[in-house]
GUKOLMAR-320211 format. One record per residue (C-alpha): residue in three letters; x negated, z, y negated. Coordinates in nm, 3 decimals. Example, Ala and Ser with C-alpha at 12.3 -4.5 7.8 and 13.67 -1.06 7.14 Angstrom:
BEGIN
("ALA", (-1.230, 0.780, 0.450)) ("SER", (-1.367, 0.714, 0.106)) 
//
This chain:
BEGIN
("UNK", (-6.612, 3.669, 7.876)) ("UNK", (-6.952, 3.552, 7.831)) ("UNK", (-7.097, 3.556, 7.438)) ("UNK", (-6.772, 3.480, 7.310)) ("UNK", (-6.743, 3.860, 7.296)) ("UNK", (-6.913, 3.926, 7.005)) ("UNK", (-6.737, 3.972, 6.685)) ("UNK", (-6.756, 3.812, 6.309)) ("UNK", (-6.739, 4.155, 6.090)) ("UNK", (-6.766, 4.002, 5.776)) ("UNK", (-6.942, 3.735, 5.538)) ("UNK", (-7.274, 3.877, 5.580)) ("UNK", (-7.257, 3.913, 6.012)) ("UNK", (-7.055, 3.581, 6.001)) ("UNK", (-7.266, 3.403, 6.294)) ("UNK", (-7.126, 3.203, 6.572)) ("UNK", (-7.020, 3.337, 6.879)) ("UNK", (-7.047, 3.074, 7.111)) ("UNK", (-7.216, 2.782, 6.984)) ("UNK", (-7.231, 2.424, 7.181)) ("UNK", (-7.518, 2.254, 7.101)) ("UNK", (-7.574, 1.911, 7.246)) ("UNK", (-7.845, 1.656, 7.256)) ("UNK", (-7.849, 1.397, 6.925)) ("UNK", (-7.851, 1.104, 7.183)) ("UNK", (-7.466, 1.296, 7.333)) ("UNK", (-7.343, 1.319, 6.948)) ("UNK", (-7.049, 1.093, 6.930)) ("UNK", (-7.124, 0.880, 6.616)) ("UNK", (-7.328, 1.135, 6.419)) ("UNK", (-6.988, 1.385, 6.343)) ("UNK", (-7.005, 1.699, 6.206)) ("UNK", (-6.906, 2.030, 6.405)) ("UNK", (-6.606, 2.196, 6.464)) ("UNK", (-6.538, 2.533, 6.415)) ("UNK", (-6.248, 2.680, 6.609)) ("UNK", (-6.169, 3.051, 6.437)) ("UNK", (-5.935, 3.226, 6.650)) ("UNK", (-5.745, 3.547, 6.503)) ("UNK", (-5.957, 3.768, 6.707)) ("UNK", (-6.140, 3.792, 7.052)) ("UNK", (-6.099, 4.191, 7.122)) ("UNK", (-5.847, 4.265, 7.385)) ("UNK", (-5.650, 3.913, 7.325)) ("UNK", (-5.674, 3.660, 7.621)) ("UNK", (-5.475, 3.397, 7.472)) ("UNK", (-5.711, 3.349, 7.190)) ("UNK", (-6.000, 3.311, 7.449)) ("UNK", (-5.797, 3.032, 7.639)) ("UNK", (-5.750, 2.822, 7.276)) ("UNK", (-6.099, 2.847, 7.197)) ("UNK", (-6.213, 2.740, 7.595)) ("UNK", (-5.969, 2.458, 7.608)) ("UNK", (-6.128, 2.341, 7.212)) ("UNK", (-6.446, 2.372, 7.305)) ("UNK", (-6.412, 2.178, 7.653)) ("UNK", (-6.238, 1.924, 7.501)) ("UNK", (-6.498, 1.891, 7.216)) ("UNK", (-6.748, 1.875, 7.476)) ("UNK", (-6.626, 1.490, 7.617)) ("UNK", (-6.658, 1.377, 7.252)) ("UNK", (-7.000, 1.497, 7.257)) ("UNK", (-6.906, 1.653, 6.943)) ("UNK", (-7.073, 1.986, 6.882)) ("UNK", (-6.884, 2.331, 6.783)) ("UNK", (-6.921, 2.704, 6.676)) ("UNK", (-6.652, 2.972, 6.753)) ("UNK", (-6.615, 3.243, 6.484)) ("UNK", (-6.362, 3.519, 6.518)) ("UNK", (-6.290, 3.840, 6.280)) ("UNK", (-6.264, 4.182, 6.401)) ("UNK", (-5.856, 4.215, 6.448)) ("UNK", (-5.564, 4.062, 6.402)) ("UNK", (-5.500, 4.201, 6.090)) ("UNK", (-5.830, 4.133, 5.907)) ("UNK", (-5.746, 3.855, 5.667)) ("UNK", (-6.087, 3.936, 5.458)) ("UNK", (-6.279, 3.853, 5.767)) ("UNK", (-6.105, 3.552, 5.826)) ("UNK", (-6.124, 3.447, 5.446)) ("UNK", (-6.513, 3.588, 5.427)) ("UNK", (-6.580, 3.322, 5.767)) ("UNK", (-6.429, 3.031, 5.662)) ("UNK", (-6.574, 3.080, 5.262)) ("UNK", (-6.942, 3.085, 5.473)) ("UNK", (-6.844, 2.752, 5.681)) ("UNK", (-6.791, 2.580, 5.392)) ("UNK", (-7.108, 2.654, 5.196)) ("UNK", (-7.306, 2.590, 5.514)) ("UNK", (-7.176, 2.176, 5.462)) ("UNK", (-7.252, 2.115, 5.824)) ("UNK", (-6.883, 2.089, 5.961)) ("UNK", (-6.617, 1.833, 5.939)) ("UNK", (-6.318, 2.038, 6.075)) ("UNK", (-6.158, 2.362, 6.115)) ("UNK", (-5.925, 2.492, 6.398)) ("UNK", (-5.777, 2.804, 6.271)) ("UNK", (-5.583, 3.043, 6.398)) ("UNK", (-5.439, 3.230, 6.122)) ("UNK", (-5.428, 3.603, 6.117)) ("UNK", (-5.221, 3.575, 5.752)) ("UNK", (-4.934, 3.353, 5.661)) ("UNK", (-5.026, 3.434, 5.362)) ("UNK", (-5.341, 3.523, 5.240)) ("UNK", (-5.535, 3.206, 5.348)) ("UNK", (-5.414, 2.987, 5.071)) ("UNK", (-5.664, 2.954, 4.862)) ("UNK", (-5.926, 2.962, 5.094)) ("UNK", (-5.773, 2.637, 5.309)) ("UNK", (-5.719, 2.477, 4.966)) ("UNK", (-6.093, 2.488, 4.861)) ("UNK", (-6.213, 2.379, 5.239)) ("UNK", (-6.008, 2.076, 5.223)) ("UNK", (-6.161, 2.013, 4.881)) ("UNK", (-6.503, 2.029, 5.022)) ("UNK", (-6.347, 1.753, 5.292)) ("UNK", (-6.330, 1.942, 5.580)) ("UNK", (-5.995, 1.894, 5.769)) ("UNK", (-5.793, 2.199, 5.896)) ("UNK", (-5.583, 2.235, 6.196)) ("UNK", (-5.394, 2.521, 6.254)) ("UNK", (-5.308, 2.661, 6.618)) ("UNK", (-5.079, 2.938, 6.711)) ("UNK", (-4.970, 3.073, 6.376)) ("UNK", (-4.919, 2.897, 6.055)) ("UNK", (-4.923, 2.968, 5.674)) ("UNK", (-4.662, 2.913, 5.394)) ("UNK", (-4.950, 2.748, 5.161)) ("UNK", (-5.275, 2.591, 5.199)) ("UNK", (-5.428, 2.259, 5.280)) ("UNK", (-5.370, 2.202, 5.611)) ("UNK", (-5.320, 1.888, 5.848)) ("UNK", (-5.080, 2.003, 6.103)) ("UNK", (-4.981, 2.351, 6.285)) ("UNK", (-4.944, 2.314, 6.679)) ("UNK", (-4.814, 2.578, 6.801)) ("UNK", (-4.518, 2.738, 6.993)) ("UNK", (-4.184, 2.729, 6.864)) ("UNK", (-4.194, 3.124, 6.885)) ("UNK", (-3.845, 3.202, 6.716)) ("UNK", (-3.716, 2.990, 6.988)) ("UNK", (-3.879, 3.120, 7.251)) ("UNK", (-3.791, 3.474, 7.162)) ("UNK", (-3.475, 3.359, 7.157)) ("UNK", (-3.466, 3.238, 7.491)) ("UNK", (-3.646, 3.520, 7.631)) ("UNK", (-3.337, 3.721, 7.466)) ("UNK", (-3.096, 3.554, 7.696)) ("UNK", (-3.306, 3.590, 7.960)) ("UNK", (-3.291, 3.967, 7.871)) ("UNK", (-2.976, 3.999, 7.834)) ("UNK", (-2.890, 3.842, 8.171)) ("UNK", (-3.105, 4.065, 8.326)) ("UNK", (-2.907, 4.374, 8.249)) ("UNK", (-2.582, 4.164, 8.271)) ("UNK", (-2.502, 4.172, 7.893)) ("UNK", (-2.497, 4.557, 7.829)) ("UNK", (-2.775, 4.875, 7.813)) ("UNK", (-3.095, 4.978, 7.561)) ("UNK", (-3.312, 4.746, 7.469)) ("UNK", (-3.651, 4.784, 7.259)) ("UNK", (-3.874, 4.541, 7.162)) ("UNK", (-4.283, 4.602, 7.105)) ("UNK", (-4.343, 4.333, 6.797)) ("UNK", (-4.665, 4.189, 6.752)) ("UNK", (-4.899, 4.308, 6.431)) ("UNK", (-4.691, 4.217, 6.106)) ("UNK", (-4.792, 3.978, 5.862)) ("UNK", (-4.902, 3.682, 6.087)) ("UNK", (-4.600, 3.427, 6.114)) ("UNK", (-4.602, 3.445, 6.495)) ("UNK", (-4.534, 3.835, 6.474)) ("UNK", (-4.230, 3.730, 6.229)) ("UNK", (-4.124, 3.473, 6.446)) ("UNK", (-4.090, 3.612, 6.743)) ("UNK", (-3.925, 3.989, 6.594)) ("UNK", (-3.659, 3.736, 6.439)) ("UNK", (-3.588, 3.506, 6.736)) ("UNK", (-3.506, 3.827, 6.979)) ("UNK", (-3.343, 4.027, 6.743)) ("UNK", (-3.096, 3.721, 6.649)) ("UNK", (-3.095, 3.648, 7.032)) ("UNK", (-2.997, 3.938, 7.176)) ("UNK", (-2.764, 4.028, 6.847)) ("UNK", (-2.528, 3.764, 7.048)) ("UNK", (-2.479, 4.045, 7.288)) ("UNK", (-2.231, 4.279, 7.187)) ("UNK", (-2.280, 4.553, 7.428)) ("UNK", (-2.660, 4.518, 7.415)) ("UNK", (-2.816, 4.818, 7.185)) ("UNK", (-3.160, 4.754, 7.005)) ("UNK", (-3.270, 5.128, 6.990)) ("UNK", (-3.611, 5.048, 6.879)) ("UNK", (-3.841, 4.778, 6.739)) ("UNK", (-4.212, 4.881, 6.700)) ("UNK", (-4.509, 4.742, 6.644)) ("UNK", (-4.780, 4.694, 6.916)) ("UNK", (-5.089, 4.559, 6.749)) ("UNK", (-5.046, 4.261, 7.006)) ("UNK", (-5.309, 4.427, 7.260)) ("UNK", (-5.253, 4.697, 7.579)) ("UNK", (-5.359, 4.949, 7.417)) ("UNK", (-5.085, 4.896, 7.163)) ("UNK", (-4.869, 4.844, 7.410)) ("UNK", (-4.941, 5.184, 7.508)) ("UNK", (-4.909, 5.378, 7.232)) ("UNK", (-4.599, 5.231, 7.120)) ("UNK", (-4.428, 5.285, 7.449)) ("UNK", (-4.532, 5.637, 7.444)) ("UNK", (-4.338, 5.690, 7.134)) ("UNK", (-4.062, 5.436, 7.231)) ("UNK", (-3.955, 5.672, 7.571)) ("UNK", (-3.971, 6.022, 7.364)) ("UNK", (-3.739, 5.907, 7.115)) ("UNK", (-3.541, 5.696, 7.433)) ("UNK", (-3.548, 5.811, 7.722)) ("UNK", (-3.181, 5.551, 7.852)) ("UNK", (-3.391, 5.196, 7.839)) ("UNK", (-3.291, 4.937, 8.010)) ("UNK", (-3.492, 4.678, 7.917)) ("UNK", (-3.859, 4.617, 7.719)) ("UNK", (-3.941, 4.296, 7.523)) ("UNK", (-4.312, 4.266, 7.486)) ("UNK", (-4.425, 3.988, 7.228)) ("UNK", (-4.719, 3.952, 7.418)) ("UNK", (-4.809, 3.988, 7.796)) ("UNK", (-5.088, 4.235, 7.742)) ("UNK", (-4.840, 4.474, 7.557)) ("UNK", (-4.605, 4.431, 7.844)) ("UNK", (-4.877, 4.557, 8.077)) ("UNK", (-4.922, 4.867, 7.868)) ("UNK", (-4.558, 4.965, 7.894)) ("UNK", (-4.559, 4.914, 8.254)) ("UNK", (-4.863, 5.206, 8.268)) ("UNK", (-4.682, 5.445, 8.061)) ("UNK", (-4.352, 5.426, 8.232)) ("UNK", (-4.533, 5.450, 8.578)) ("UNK", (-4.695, 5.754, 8.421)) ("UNK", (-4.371, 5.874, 8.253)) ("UNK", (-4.217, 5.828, 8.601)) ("UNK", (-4.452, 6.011, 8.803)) ("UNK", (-4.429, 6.283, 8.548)) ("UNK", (-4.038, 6.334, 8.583)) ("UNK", (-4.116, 6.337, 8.963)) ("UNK", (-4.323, 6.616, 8.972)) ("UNK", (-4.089, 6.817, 8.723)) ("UNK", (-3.785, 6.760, 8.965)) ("UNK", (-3.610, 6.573, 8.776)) ("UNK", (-3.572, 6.261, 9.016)) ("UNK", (-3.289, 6.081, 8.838)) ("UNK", (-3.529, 6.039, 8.488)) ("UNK", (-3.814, 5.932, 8.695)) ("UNK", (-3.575, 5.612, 8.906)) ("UNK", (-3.482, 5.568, 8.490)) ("UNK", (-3.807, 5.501, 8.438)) ("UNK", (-3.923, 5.276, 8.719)) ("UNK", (-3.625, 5.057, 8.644)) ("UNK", (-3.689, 4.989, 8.315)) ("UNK", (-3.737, 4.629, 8.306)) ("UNK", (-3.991, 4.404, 8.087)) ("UNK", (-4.014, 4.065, 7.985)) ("UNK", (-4.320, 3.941, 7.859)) ("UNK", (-4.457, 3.638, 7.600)) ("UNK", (-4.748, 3.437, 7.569)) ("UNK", (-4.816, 3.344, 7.988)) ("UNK", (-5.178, 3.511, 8.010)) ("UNK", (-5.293, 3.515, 8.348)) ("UNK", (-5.195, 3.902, 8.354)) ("UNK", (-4.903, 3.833, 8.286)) ("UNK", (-4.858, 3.595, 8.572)) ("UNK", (-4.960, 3.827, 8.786)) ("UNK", (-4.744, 4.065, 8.654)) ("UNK", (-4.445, 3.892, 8.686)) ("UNK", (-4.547, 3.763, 9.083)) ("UNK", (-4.616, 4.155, 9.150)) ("UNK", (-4.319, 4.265, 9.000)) ("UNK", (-4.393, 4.478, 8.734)) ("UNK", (-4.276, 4.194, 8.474)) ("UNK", (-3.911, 4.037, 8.566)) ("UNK", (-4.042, 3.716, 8.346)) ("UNK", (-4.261, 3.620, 8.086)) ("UNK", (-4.247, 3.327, 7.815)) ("UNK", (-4.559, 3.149, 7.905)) ("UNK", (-4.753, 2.925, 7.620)) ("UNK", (-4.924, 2.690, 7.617)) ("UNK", (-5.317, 2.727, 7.454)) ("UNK", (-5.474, 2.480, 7.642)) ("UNK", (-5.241, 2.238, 7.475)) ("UNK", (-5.299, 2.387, 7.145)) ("UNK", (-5.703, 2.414, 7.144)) ("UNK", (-5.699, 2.055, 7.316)) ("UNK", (-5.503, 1.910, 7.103)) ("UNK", (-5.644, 2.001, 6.773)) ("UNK", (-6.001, 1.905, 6.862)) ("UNK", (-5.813, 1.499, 6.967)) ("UNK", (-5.660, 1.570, 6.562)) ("UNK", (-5.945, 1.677, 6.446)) ("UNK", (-6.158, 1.416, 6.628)) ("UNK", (-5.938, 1.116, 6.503)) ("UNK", (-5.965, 1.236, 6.151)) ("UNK", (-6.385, 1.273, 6.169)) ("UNK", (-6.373, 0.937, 6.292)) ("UNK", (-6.153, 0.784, 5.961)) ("UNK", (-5.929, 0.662, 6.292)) ("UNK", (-5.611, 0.869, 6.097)) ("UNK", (-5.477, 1.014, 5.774)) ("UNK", (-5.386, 1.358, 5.736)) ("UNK", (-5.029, 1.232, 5.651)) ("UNK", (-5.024, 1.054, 6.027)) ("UNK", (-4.913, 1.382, 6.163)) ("UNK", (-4.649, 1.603, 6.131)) ("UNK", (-4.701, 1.965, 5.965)) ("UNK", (-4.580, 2.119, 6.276)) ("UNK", (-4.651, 2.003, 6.662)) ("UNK", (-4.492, 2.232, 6.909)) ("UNK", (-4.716, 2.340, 7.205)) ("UNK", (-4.416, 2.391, 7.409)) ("UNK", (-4.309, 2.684, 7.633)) ("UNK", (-4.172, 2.759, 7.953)) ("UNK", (-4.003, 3.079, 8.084)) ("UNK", (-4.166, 3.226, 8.426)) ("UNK", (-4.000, 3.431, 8.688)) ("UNK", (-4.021, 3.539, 9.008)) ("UNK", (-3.906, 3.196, 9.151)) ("UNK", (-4.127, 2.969, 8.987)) ("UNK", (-4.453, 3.194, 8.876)) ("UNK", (-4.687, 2.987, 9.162)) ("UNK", (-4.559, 2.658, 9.098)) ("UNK", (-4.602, 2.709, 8.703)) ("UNK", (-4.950, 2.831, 8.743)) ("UNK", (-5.051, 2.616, 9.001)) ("UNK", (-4.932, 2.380, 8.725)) ("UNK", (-5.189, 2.555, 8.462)) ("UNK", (-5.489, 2.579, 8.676)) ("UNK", (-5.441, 2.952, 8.690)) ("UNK", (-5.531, 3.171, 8.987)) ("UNK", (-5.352, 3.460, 9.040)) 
//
C-alpha cells in the first residue's frame, strides 16, 4: 500500500504519510496544502481509496497534500492531537477529515476554522464543529436497503445478526439504526444478535466466533463493512468443516448456508460477492467522496465560493451489488476483480 502504511500515533509522531510534493512552477496559484486525515489506514481499504482518489485529484490542481491518519478507528486523541499540529504548522489551507468521533472533534474543527483553514468532512460526520460540508453516504439508508435485500434473501423469515461497525463514529450509528429499523419491518425475521466488529476482518472474526456459539440457527449475516463480511465467511467455513469432521453433517450444511451481505463495495468485497461467498454488498462510493472534497476544498482556496455555497451534507451515493450486476458495477468503478 506503498508509504501510506505508516501510522500517526500521536502529536509528537504526527508526520505525513504520504506527502505530494510538486514543483513551485506546477503550484496552482501559490495555494496552501491539503491534508486529507482518514479515520485510520490499518486493515481499512475504504479509507485508502478516499485518500487515493484526494490525492489524485489534488494532483491536476497542482495543489500539494499530506495524508495523516491515527492509529484506529476509535482514537479520537490521535485524530484531535493531528489536526491541533496542522494547524500550528500554518502551511495548509484545507482539511479533508474523516471523523473517527461524532463527537469529540468539536472544538478542535472550531479552532481550525478560526485559524482559516476550511474543513470538509468525508464518510462520517459530527454533531458540532466548523465544518463546510459532509459528503458522504446516506448510510441509514443504505442499511436500510441492504435490510430488504436481507430479508428477501431468506424470503421474510429466519435469524439474523448483524456485525456493527466500532461505536461512537456516526457511520457505525447509522448504519446499526438503518438495518435494525429495516429489517424490524419483517415480522418473522429474528435479530438474535448485534455485535460490534471493530470495522476490520479480524473483527469480523472474533465477533462471528462468539455470534455462532451463542447461535448456532443463522440464517443470515449483515456485515457493516465488506472486510467484516470476509471474516465471517472464514469462521463459518471453519465452523463448518469442524461439524463435518464431528459427524454432525446437518450443523455443518447450517453453516455453509449462512448467508452475508456486505457494506462499503471494497474490491474484496466484489470479489466476494462474484465468488459467492457474499450474496450482495452495498457498495460506496470513496472515489466520489475524496474527489469531491479536494474540487470543495479547491474552490474555497481559490475565494471562487463561500462556505455557505454548499450544503452541510452531500451524499456520495450507493448502489447495491449482486451476483447479476457485480462486473458491470465494477467495470463501472475501475475495479479489477
Amino acid at each position: 500500500m506503498r508509504s501510506i502504511c505508516k501510522i500517526i500515533v500521536g502529536l509528537i509522531a504526527a508526520v505525513p504519510l504520504a506527502a505530494v510534493t510538486l514543483p513551485i512552477s506546477a503550484r496552482a496559484e501559490q495555494l496552501k496544502k491539503i491534508a486529507i486525515l482518514p479515520k485510520t489506514l490499518v486493515n481499512d481499504v475504504f479509507q485508502i481509496r478516499i485518500v487515493q482518489a484526494a490525492e489524485r485529484e489534488a494532483r491536476k490542481y497542482g495543489i500539494a497534500t499530506e495524508s495523516f491518519a491515527s492509529r484506529g478507528h476509535a482514537a479520537v486523541e490521535d485524530q484531535i492531537n493531528i489536526i491541533e499540529t496542522l494547524i500550528a504548522r500554518g502551511d495548509f489551507g484545507a482539511l479533508i477529515i474523516a471523523a473517527v468521533d461524532s463527537k469529540g472533534l468539536g472544538n478542535v474543527l472550531d479552532k481550525a476554522a478560526k485559524a482559516g483553514l476550511y474543513v470538509v468532512l468525508v464518510d462520517s460526520g459530527v454533531e458540532k464543529g466548523d465544518y463546510v460540508t459532509t459528503i458522504a453516504t446516506n448510510n441509514k439508508a443504505g442499511a436500510g436497503s441492504g435490510a430488504e435485500f436481507a430479508a428477501s434473501l431468506i424470503n421474510g423469515k429466519g435469524n439474523v445478526a448483524m456485525l456493527e461497525g466500532e461505536p461512537g463514529g456516526q457511520t457505525a450509528a447509522d448504519r446499526k439504526s438503518g438495518f435494525h429499523e429495516g429489517i424490524a419491518k419483517f415480522p418473522e425475521i429474528k435479530l438474535v444478535a448485534s455485535i460490534d466488529g471493530h470495522w476490520t476482518e479480524p473483527g469480523g472474526l472474533e465477533a462471528t466466533e462468539a455470534l455462532i456459539a451463542g447461535h448456532k440457527d443463522l440464517d443470515l449475516i449483515f456485515a457493516a463493512s465488506d472486510m467484516m463480511g470476509i471474516g465471517a465467511r472464514q469462521v463459518l467455513e471453519r465452523a463448518a468443516q469442524k461439524a463435518k469432521e464431528a459427524g454432525d453433517n446437518a450443523q455443518a450444511e447450517r453453516f455453509k448456508a449462512v448467508k452475508i451481505v456486505g457494506f462499503d463495495g471494497v474490491t474484496e468485497g466484489f470479489k466476494a460477492v462474484k465468488d459467492g461467498s457474499f450474496s450482495g454488498t452495498v457498495a460506496q462510493m470513496p472515489e466520489t467522496m475524496g474527489t469531491r472534497a479536494v474540487d470543495i476544498a479547491v474552490q474555497l482556496m481559490k475565494g471562487e465560493k463561500k462556505a455557505g455555497d454548499f450544503p452541510k451534507f452531500i451524499d456520495s451515493g450507493d448502489t447495491l451489488v449482486t451476483k447479476e450486476n457485480v462486473d458491470n458495477v465494477a467495470n463501472t468503478l475501475g475495479l479489477k476483480l
